[in-house]
N, C-alpha and C positions, 0 to 999 in steps of 0.2 A: 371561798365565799366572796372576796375582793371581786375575783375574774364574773362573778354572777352580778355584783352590783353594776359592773362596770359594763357592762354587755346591758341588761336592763336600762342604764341609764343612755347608751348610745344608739339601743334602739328608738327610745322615746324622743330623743334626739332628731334623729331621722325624721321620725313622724311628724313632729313639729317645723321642721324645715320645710317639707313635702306638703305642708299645710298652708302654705302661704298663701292665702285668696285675691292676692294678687297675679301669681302665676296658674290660676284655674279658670277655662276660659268658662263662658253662661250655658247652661242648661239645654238651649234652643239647639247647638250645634250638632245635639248627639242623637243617638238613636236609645230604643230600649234594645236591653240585650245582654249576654254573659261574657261576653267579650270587653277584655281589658278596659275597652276604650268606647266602650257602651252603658247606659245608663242602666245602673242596679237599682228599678223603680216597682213597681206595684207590676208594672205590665210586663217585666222581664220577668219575675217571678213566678208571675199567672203561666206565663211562655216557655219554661225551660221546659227542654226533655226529660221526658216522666226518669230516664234513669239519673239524673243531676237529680231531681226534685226527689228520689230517691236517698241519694247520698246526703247533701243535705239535712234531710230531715234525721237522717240517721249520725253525724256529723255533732245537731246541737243535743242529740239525746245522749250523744256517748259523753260530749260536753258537762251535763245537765245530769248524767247521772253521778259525778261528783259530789253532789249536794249530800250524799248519802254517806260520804267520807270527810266534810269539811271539819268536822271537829276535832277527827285525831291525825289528819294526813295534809303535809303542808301542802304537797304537789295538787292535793283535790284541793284545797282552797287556790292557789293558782290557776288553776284550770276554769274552774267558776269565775274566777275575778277574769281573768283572759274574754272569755265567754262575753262576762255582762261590759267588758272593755270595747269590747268592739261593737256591739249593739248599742252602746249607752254611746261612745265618740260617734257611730255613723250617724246617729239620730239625732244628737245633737250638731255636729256641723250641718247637717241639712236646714236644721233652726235656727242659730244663731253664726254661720257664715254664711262666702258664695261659695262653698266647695263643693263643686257638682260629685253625688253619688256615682262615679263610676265604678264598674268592677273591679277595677286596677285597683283602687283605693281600698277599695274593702280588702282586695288581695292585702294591702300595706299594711294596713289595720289588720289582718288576722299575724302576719308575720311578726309584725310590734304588740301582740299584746298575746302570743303564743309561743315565742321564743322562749321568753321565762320556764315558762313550764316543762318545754320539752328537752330545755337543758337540764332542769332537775330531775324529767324523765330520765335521760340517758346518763346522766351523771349516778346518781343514786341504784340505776336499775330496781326499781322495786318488783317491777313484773318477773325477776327472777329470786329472789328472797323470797318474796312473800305470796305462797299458795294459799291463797284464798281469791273472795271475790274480790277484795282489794288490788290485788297482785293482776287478776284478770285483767279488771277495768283500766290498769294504770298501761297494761302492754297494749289493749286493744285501741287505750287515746295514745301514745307513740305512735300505732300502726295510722290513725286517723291522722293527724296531726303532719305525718312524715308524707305520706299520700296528698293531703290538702297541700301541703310547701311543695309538690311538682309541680302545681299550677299557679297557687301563688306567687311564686317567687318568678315566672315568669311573666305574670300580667302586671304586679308588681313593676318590674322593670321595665315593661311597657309604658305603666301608667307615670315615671317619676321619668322617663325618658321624654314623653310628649308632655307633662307638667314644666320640664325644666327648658322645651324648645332646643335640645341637644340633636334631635334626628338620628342619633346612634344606630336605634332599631326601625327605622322604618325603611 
């Protein structure tokens, strides 16, 4: 349990680092787009390939079918709080900072506020104990989750790479 607080709290850590609106440059410089280092705006959304806009949308429903387990399953309430974490931080920095919405960011934000979960995913395995639709839902958000961190974790790195002026990746 220690190892889960501690991983929790050094992701949120990161995120707050990474949050600095001092090192995020203005809005103006970017394009719309899905790309790391492209604005995740109204017009990138409108824009994605119909099979993204696919994933996606199938991405917050696996999300969001949680809600149906929050009462007796801790991993569905993690999953839901991850979920409204990242929607609720993107929407607020775009309010109350300059932190430009790029895709990178949100990458960050899904990795810090999906980690939790997916450590108690693979830690616990519930998707092999428990045959039901619980058991279903909790393998098929691992299989989500493990798919979304191929790309997050690299636009991620992109976006905390050009946040921080390192040039590592480019």
């Amino acid at each position: 349990m220690m190892r889960f607080k501690t991983l929790t709290i050094s992701v949120f850590a990161l995120a707050l680092v990474a949050a600095d609106s001092d090192a995020i440059a203005v809005s103006g410089e970017y394009v719309s787009g899905h790309g790391a280092l492209e604005l995740w705006d109204e017009a990138a959304r409108d824009n994605v390939p119909v099979w993204l806009r696919v994933w996606l949308r199938f991405l917050i429903l696996t999300f969001a079918a949680g809600l149906f387990f929050v009462r007796s399953r801790k991993e569905a309430r993690w999953a839901v709080g991850g979920l409204v974490g990242v929607i609720a931080t993107a929407t607020m920095s775009q309010a109350w900072t300059d932190i430009v919405p790029l895709s990178g960011f949100i990458a960050l934000l899904h990795i810090v506020f999906w980690s939790p979960v997916l450590y108690l995913l693979v830690t616990r395995r519930p998707f092999l104990k428990d045959r039901s639709l619980y058991g279903a839902w909790s393998g098929l958000l691992t299989v989500v989750i493990l798919f979304s961190f191929i790309f997050d974790f690299r636009d991620a790195a992109i976006y905390l790479d050009h946040v921080f002026g390192l040039g590592i990746l480019s």
